[in-house]
Backbone as a chain_set.jsonl record, in Angstrom:
{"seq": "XXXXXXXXXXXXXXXXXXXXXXXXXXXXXXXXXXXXXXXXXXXXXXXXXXXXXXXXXXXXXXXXXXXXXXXXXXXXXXXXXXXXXXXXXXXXXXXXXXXXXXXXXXXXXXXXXXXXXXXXXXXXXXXXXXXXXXXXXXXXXXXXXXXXXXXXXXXXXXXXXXXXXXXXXXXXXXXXXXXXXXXXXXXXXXXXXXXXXXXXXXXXXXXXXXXXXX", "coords": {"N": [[21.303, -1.51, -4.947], [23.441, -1.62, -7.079], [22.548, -2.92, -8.956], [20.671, -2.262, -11.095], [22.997, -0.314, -11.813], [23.107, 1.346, -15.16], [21.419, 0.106, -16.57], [19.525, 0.283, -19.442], [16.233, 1.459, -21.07], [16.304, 0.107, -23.466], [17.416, -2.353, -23.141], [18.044, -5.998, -24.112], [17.892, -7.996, -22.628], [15.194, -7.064, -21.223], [12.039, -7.563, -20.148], [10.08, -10.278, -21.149], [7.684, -9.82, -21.019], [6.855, -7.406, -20.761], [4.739, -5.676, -22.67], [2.218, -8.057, -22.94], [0.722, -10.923, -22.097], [1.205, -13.596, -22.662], [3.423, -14.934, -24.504], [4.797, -16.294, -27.219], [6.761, -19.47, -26.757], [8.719, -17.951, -25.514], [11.27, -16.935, -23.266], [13.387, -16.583, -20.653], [16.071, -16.139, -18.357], [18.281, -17.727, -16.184], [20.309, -16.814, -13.323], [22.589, -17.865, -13.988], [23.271, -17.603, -16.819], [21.734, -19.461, -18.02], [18.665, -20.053, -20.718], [15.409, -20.773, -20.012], [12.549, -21.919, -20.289], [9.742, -20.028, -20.378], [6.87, -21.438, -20.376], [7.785, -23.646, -19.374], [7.772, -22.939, -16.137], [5.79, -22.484, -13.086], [2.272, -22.148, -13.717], [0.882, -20.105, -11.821], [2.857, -18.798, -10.81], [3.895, -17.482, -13.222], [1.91, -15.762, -13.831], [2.03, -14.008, -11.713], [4.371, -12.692, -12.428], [3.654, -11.168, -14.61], [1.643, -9.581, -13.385], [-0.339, -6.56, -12.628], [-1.531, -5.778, -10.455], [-1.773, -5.361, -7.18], [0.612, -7.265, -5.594], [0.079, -8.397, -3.02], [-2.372, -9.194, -2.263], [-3.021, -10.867, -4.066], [-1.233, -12.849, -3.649], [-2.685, -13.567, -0.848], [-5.514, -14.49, -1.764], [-4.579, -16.889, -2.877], [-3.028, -18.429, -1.687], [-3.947, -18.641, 0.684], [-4.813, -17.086, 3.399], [-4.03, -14.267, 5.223], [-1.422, -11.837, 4.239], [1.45, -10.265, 5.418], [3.564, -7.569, 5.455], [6.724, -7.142, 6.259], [9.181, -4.913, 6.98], [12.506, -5.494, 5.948], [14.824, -4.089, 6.468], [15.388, -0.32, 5.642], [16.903, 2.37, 4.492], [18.106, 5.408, 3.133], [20.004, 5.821, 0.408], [23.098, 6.979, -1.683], [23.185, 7.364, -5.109], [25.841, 6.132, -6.951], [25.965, 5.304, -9.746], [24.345, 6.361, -12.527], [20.924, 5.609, -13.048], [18.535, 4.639, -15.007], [16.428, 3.562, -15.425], [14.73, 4.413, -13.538], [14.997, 7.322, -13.958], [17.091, 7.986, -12.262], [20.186, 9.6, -11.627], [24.159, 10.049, -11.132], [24.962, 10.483, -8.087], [22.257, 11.139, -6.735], [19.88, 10.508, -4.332], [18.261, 7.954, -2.655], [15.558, 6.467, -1.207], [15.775, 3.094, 0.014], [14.754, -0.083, 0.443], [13.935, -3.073, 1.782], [12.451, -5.865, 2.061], [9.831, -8.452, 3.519], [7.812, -10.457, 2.26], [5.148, -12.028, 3.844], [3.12, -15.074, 4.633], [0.422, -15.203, 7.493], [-0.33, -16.849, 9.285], [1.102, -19.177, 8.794], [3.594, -18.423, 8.739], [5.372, -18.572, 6.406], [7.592, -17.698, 4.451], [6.793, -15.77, 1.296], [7.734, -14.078, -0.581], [10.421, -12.007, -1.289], [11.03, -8.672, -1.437], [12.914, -5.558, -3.026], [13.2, -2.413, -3.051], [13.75, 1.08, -4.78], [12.915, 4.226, -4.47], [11.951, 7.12, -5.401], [12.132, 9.723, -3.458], [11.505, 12.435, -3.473], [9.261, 13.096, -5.417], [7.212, 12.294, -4.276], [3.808, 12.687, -3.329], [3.462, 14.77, 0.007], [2.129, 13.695, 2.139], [2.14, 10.701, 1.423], [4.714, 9.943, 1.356], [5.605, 10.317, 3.953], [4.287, 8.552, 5.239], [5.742, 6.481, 3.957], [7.841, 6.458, 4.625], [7.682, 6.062, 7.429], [7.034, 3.634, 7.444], [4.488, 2.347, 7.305], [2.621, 0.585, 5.787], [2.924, -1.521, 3.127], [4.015, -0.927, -0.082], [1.729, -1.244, -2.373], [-0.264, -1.194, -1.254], [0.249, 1.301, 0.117], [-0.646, 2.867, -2.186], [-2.889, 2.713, -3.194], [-4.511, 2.909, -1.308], [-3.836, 5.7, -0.558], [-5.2, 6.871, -3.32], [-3.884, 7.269, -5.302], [-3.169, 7.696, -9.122], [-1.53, 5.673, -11.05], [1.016, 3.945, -12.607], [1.944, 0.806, -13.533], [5.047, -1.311, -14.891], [6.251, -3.577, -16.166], [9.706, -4.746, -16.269], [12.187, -6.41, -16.257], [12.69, -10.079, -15.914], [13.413, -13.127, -14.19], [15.517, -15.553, -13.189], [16.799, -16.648, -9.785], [19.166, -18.656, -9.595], [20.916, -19.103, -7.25], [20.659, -17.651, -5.204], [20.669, -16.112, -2.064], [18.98, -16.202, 1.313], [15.509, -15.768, 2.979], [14.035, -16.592, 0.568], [15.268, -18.294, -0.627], [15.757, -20.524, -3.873], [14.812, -18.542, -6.681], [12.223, -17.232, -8.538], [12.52, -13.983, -10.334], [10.785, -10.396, -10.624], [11.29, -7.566, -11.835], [9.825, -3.931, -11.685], [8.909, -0.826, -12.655], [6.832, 1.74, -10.964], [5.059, 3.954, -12.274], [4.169, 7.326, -11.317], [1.794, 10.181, -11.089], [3.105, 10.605, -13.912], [5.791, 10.332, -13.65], [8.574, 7.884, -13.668], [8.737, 6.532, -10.45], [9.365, 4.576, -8.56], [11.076, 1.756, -7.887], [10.999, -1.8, -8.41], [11.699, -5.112, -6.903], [10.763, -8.154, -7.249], [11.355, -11.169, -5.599], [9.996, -14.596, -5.89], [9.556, -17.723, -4.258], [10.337, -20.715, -5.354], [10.228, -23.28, -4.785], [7.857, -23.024, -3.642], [5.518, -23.444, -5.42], [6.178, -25.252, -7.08], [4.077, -27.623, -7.273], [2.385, -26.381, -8.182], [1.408, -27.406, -11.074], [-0.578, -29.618, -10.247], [-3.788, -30.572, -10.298], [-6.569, -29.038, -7.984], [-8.181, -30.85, -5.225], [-10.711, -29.851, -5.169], [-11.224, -30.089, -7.909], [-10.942, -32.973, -9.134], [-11.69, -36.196, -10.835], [-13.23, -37.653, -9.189], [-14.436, -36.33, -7.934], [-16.36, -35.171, -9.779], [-19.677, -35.048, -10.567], [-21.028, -38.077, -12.02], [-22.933, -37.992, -15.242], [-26.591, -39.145, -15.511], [-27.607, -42.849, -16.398]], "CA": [[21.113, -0.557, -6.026], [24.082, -1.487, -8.156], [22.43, -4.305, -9.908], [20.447, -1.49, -11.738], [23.317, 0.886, -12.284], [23.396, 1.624, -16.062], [20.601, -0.739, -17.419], [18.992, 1.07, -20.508], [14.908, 0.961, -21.226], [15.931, -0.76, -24.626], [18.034, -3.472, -22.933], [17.534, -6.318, -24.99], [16.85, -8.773, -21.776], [14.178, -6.659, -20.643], [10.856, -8.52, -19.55], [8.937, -10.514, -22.434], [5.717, -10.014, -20.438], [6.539, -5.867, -20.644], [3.267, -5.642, -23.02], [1.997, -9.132, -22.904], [0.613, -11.736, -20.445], [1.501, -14.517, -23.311], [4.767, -14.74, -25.273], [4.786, -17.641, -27.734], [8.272, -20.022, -26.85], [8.856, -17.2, -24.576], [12.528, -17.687, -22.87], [13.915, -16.111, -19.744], [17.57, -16.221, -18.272], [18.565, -17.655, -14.705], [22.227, -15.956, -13.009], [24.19, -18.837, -14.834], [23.212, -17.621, -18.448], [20.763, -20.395, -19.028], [18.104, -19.785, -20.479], [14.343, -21.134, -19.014], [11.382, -21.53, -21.401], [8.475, -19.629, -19.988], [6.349, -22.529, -20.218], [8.327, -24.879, -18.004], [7.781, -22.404, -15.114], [4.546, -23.039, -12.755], [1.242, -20.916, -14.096], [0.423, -18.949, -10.83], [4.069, -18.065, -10.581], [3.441, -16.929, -14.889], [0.893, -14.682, -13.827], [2.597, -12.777, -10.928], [5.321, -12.118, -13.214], [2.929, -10.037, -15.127], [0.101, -8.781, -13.068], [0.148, -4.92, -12.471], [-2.092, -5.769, -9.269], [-1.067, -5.7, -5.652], [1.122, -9.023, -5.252], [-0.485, -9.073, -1.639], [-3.934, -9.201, -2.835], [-3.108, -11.787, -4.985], [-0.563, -13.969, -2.932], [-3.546, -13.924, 0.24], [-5.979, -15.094, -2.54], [-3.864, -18.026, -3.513], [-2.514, -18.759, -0.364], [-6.006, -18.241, 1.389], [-4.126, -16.716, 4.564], [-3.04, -13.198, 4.951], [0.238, -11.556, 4.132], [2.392, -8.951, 6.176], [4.597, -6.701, 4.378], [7.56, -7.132, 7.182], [9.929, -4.246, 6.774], [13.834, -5.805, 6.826], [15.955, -2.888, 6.315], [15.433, 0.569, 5.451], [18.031, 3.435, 4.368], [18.613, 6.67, 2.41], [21.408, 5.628, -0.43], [23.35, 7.928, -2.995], [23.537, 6.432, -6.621], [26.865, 6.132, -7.451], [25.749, 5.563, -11.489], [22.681, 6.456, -13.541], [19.693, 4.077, -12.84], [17.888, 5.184, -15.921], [14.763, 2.852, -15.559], [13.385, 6.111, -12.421], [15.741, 8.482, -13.842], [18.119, 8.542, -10.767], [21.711, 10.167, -11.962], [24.551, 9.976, -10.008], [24.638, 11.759, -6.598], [21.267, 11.478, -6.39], [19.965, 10.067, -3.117], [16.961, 7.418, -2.931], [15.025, 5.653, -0.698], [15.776, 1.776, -0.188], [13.703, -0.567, 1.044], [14.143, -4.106, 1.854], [11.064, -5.713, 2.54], [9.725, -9.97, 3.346], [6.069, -10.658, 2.216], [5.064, -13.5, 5.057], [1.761, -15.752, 5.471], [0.477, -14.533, 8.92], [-0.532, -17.98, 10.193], [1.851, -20.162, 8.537], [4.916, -17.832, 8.991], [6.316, -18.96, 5.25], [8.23, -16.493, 3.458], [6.504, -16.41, 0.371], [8.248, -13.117, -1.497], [11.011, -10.666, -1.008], [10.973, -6.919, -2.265], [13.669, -4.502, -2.866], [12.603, -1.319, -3.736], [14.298, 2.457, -5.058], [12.014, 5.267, -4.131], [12.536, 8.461, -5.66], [11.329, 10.339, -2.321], [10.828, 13.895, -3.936], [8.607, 13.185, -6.199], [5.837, 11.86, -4.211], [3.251, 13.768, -2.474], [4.3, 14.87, 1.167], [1.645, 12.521, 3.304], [2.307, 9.349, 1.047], [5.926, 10.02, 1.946], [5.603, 10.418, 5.6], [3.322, 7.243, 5.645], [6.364, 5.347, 3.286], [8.996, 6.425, 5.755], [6.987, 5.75, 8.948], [6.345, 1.729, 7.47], [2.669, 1.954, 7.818], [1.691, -0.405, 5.378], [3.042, -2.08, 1.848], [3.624, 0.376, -0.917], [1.012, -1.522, -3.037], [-1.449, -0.801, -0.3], [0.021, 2.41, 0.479], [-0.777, 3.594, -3.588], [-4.553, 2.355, -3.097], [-5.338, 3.77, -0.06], [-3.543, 6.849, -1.409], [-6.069, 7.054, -4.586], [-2.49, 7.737, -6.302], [-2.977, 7.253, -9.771], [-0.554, 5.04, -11.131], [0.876, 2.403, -13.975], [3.152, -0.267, -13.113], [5.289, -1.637, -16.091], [7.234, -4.423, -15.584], [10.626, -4.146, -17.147], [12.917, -7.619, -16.281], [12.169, -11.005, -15.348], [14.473, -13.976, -14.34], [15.88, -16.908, -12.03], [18.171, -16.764, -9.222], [19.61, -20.299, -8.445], [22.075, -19.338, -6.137], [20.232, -16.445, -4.593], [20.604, -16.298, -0.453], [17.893, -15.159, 1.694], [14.673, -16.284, 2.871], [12.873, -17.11, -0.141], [15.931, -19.38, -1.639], [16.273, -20.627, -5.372], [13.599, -18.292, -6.691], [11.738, -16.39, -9.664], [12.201, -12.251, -9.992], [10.533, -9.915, -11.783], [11.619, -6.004, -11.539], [9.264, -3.367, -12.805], [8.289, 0.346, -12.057], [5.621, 2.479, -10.603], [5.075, 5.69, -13.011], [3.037, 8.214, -10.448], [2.002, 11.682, -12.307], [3.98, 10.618, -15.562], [7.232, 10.806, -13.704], [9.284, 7.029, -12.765], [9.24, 7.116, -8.738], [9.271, 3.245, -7.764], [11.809, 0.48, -9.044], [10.891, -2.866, -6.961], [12.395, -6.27, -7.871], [10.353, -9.271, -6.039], [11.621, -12.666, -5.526], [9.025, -15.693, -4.986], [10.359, -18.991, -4.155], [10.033, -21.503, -6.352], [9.479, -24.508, -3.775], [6.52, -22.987, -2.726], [5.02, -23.736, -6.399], [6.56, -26.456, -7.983], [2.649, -28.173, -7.206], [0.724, -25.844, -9.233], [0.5, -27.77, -12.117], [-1.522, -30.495, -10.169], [-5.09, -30.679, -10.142], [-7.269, -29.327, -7.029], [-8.388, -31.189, -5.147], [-12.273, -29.73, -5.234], [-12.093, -30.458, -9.106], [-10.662, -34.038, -9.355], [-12.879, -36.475, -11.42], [-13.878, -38.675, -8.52], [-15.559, -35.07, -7.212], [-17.174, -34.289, -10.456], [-20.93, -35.586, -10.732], [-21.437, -38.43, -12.88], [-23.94, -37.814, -15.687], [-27.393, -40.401, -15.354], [-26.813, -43.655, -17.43]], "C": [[22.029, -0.882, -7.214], [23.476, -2.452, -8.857], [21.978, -3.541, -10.797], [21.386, -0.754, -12.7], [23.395, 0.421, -14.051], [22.567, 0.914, -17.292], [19.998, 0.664, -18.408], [17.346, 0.444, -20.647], [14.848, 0.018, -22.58], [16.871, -1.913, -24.043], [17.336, -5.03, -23.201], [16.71, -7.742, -23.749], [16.226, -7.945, -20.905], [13.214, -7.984, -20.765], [10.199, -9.273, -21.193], [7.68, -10.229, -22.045], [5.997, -8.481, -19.963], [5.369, -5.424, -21.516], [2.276, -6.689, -23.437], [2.051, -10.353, -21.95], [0.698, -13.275, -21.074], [2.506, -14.232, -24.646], [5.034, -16.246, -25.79], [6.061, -18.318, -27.638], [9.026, -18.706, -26.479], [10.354, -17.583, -23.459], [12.636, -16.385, -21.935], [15.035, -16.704, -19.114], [17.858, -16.403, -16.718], [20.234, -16.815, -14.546], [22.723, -16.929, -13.542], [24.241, -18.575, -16.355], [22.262, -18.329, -18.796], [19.39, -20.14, -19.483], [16.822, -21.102, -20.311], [13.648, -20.458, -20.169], [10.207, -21.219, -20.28], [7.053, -20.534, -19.456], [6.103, -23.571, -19.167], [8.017, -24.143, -16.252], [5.843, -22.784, -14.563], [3.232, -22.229, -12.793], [0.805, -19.978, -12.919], [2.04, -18.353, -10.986], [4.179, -16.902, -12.085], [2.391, -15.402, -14.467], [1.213, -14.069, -12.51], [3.673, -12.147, -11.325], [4.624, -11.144, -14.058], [1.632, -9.493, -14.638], [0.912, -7.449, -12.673], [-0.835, -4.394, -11.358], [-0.631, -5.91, -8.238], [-0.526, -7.14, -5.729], [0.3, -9.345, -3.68], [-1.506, -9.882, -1.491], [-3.712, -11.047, -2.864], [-2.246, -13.296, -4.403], [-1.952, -14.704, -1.426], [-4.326, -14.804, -0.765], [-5.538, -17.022, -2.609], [-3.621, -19.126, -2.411], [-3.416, -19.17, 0.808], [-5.366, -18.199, 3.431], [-3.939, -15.114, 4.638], [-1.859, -12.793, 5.162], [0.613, -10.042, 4.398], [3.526, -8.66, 5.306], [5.666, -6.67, 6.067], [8.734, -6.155, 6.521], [11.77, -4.526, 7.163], [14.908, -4.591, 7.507], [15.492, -1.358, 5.387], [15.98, 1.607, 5.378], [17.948, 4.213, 2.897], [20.144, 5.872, 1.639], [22.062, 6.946, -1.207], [23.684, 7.095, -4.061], [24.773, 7.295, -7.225], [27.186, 6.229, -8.828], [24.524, 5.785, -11.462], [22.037, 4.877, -13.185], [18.773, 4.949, -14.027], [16.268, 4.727, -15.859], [14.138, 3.73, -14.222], [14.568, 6.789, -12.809], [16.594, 9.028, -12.781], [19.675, 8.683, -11.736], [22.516, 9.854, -10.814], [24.773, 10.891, -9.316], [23.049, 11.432, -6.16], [21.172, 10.61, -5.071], [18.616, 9.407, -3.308], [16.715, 6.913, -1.697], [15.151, 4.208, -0.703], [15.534, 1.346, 0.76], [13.875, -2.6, 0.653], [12.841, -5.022, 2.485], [10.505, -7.803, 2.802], [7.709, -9.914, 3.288], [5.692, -12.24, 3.297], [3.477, -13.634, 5.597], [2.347, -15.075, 7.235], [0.265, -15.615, 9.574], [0.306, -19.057, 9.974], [3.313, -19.728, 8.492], [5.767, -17.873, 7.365], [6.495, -17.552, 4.401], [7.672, -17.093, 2.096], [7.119, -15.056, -1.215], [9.171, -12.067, -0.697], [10.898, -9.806, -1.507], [12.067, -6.385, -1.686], [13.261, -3.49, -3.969], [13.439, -0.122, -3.743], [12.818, 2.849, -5.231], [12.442, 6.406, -3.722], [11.399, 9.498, -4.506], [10.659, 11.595, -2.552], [10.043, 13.963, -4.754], [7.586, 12.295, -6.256], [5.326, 12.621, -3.032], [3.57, 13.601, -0.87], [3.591, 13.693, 2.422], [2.127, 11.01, 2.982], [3.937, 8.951, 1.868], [6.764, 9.88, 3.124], [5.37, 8.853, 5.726], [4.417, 6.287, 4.886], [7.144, 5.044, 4.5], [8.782, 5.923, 7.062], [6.666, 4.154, 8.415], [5.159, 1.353, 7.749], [2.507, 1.422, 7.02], [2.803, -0.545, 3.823], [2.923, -0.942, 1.004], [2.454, 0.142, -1.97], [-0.292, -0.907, -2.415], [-1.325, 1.039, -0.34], [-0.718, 3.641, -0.765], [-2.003, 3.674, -3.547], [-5.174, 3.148, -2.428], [-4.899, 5.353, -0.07], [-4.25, 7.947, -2.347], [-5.022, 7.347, -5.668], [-3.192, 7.277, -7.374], [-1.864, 7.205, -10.345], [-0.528, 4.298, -11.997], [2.049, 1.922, -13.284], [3.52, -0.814, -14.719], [6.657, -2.016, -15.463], [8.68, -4.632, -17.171], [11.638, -5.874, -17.316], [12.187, -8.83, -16.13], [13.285, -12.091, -15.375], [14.727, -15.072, -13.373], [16.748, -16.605, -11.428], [18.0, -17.96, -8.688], [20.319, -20.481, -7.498], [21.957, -18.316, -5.092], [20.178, -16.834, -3.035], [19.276, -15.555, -0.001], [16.895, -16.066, 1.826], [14.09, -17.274, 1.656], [14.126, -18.168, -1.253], [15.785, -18.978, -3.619], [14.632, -20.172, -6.219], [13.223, -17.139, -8.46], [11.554, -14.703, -9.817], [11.396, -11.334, -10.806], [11.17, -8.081, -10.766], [10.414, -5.058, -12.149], [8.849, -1.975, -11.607], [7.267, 0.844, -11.693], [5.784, 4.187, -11.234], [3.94, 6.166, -12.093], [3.1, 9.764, -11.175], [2.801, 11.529, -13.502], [5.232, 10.529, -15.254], [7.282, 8.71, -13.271], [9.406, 7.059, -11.675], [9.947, 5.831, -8.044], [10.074, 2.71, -8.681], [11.65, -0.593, -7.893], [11.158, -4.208, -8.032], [11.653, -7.567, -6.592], [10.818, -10.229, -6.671], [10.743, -13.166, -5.138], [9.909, -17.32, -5.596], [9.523, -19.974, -4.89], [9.313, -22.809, -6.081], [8.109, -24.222, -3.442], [5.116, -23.017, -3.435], [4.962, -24.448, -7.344], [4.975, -27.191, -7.917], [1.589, -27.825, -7.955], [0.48, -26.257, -10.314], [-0.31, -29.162, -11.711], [-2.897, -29.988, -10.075], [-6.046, -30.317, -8.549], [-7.977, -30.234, -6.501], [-10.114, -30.99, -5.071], [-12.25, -30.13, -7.071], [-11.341, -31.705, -9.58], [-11.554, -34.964, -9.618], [-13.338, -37.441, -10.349], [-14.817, -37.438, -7.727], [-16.309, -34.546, -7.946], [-18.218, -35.328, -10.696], [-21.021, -36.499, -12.05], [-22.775, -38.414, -14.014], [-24.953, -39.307, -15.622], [-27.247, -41.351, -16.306], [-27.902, -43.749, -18.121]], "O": [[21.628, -0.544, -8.328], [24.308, -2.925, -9.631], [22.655, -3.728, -11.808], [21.11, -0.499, -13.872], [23.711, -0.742, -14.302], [22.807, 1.006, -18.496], [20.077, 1.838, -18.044], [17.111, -0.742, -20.416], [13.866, -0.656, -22.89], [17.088, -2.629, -25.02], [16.277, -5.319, -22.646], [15.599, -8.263, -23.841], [16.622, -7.995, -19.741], [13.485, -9.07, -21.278], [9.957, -8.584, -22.183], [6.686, -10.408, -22.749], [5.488, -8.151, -18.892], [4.823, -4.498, -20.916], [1.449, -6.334, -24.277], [2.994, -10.728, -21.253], [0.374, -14.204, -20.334], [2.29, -13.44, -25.564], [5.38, -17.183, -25.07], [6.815, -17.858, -28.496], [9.983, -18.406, -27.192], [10.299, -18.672, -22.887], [12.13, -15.313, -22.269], [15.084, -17.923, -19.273], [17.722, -15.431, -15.975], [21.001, -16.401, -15.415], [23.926, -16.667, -13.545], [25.044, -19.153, -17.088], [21.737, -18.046, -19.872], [18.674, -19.949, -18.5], [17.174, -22.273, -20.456], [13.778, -19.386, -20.76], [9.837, -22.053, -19.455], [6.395, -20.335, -18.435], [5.183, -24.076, -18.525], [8.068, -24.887, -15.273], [4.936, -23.174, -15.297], [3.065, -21.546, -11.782], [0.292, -18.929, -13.308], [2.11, -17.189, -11.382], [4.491, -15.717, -11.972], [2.403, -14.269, -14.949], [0.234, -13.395, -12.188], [4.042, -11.125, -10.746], [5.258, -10.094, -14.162], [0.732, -9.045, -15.349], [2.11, -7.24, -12.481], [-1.074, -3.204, -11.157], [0.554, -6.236, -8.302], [-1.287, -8.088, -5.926], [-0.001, -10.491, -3.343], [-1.616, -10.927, -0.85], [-4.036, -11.987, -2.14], [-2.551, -14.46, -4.663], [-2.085, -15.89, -1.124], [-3.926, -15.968, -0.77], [-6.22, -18.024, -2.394], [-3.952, -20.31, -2.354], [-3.299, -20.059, 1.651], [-5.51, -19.024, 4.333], [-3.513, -14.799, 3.526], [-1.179, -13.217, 6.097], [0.243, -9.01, 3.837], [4.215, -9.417, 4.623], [5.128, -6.079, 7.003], [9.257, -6.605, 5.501], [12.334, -4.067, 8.156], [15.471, -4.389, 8.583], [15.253, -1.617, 4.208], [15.671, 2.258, 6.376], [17.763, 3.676, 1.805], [21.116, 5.473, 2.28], [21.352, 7.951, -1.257], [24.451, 6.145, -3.904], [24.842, 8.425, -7.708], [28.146, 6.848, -9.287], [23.718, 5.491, -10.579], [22.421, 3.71, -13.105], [18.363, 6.05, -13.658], [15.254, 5.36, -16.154], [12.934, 3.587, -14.008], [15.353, 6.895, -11.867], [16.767, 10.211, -12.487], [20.07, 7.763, -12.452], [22.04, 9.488, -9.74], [24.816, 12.057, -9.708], [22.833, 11.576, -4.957], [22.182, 10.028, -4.674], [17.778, 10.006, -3.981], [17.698, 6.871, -0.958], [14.491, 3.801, -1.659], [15.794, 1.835, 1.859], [13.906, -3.162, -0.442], [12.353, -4.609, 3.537], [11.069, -8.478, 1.941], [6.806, -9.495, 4.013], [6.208, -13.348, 3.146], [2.817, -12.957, 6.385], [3.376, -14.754, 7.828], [0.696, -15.52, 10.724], [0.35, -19.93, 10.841], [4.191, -20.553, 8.237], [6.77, -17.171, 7.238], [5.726, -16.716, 3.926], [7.83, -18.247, 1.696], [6.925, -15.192, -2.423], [8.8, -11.427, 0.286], [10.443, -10.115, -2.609], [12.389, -6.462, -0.5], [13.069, -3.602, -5.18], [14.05, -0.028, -2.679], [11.886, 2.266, -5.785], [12.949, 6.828, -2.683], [10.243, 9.855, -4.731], [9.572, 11.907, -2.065], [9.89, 15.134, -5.101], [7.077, 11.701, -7.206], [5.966, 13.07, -2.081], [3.893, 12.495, -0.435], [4.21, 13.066, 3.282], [2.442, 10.209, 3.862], [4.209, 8.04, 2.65], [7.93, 9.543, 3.328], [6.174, 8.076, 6.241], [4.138, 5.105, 5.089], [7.214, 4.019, 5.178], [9.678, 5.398, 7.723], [5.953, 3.498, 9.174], [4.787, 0.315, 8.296], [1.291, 1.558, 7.149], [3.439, 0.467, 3.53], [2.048, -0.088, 1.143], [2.07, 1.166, -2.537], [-1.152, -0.266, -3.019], [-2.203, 1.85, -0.635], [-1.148, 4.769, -0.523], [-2.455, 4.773, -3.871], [-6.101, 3.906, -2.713], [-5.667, 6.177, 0.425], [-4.136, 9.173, -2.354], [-5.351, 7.639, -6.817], [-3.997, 6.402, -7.055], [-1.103, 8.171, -10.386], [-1.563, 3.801, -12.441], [2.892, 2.539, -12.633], [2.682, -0.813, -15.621], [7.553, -1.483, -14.81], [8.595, -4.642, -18.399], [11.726, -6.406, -18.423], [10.965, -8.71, -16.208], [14.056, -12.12, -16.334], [13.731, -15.385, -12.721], [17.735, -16.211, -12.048], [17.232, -18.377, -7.821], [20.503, -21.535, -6.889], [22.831, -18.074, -4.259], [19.626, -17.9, -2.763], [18.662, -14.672, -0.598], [16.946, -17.094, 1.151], [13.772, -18.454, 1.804], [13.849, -18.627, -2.362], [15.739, -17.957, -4.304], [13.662, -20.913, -6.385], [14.028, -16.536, -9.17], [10.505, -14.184, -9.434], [11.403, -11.698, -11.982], [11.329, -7.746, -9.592], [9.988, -5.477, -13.225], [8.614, -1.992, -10.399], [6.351, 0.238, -12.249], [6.375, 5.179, -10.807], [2.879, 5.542, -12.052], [4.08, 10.339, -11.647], [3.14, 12.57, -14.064], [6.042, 10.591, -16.179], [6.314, 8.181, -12.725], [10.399, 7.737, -11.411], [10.843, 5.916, -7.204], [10.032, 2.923, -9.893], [12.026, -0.417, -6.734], [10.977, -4.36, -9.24], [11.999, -7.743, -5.424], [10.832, -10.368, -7.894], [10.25, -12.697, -4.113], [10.469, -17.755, -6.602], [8.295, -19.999, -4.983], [8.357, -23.331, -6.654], [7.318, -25.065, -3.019], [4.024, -22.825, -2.901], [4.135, -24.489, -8.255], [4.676, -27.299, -9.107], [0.53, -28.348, -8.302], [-0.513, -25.798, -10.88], [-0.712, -29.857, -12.643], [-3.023, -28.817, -9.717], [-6.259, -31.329, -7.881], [-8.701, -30.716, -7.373], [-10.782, -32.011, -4.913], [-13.34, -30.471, -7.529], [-10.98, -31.5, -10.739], [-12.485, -34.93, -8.813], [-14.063, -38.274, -10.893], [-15.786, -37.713, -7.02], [-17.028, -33.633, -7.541], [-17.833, -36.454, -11.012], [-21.087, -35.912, -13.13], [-23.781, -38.919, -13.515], [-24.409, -40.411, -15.662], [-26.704, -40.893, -17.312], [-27.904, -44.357, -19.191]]}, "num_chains": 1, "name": "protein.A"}
């Protein structure tokens, strides 16, 4: 939680891709200060930094496997400072949620989640069903019918980050439910596991595309 405490909604490295899914010479900041042109990063990884879909969805898709929301750690906190991006003050008490997104047949960690979840101010079954770990909160919002906006707030590099998913790409961003802030979730996806995407499939490589008649 403290990585949050005291960030502001005008903080000036907020996300470039908070109303935009293209940011011309577009720059983002790894933990050493440096910054990382937008560009240089690998286009599927570009576009999970700003989708406001399910990452599950969208990682099975890609991945062409499905992916388990594995629950690491789970605990009741109190916020010691203001988290302003869900309105948590201090004292307040949240929900945290530690979470590994993992192919089901290939075992590869392919995203972490840590999530704040303002518990009172979501309806009483969703709540039950968060606390009880029945399913992904992306899932659980869907199958919910919650309506909802996601609005992604940071984005960045950790090179020295521990943990499954290694030297990897984050983005942070909220879940507004009824108009109020409830969700703050910060996913990591590893970087190794995309450095490839700017090659060429192999179904559309020109020795697979039909020569026209001479």
């Amino acid at each position: 939680m403290r990585r949050y405490y005291g960030r502001p909604l005008d903080d000036p490295s907020m996300s470039p891709f908070r109303c935009d899914g293209y940011v011309a010479e577009g720059q983002i900041r790894d933990d050493r200060g440096e910054s990382i042109p937008l560009a240089a990063l690998p286009p599927f990884l570009r576009a999970l930094l700003v989708t406001d879909g399910t990452v599950t969805k969208i990682l099975e898709a890609y991945f062409w496997e499905p992916v388990a929301v594995d629950t690491l750690e789970q605990r009741f906190e109190t916020a010691q400072a203001a988290v302003p991006w869900i309105g948590l003050t201090p004292g307040s008490r949240c929900l945290v949620r530690d979470a590994r997104l993992r192919g089901v047949h290939s075992g590869r960690a392919f995203a972490e989640a840590l999530s704040l979840i303002r518990t009172e101010l979501i309806p009483e079954d969703f709540r039950r069903r968060l606390i009880d770990r029945e399913i992904g909160i992306g899932a659980l919002i869907r199958d919910s019918g919650l309506e909802s906006y996601r609005e992604v707030l940071d984005v960045g590099v950790d090179r020295d980050a521990e943990g499954d998913v290694g030297e990897s790409v984050f983005r942070t961003y909220r879940i507004i439910i009824g108009g109020h802030p409830v969700i703050l979730i910060t996913e990591r996806f590893a970087l190794a596991l995309f450095q490839g995407d700017t090659q060429r499939s192999p179904l559309v490589q020109p020795s697979n595309i039909p020569r026209p008649p001479a």
